[in-house]
N, C-alpha and C positions, 0 to 999 in steps of 0.2 A: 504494500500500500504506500510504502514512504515513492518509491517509483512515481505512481499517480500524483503523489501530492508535487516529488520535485518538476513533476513533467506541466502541472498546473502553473509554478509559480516561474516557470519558466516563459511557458506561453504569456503571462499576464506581464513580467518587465520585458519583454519582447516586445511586448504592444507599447508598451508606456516610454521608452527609453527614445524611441525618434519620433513621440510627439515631441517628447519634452527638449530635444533639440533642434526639432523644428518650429519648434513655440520661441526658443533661443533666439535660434538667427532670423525670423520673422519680424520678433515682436508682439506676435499675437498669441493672444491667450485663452484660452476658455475660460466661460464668466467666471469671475473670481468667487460669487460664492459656492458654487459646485468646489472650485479652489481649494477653500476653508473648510467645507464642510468634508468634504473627502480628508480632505488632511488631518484633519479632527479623528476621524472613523478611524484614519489608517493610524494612526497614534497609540489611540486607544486598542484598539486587535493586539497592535505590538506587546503594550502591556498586557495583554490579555495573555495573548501566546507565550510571553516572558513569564508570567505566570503559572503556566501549565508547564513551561519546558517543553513549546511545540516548536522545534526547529525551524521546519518549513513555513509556518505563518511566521515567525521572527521575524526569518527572513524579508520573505513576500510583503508583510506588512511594514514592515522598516523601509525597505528599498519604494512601498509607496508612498511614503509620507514624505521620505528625501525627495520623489521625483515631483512629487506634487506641492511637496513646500518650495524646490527651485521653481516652479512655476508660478507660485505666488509670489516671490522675490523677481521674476523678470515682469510679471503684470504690474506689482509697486515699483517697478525703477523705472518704466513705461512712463509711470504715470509722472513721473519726477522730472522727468527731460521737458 
């Protein structure tokens, strides 16, 4: 089952790792409160899975809040220029 789980958290920063550099070199961003609020979510899972000692969500859940917190960090420096 760990298989399935890394094969999951594989596919899901797969997806996320060239929005978020294409959100970079754009400029553009998906609305910010989806943003926050994902960021939020994926925060708390972390601590959740930190909690339990679930590797695979650690992971998955960590690596979403980093890619989603950089994307909040280029949507407020947007807004800065």
């Amino acid at each position: 089952m760990i298989t399935v789980g890394l094969l999951g958290l594989l596919l899901i920063v797969l997806a996320w790792i060239p929005e978020t550099i294409k959100s970079m070199r754009s400029g553009k961003t998906i609305r910010l409160e989806f943003l926050i609020l994902y960021f939020a979510g994926s925060v708390l899972l972390t601590l959740h899975a930190v909690n339990i000692g679930d590797y695979v969500f650690i992971i998955l859940n960590g690596l979403a809040s980093i890619l989603s917190g950089a994307n909040i960090v280029r949507y407020l420096w947007g807004k800065l220029r």
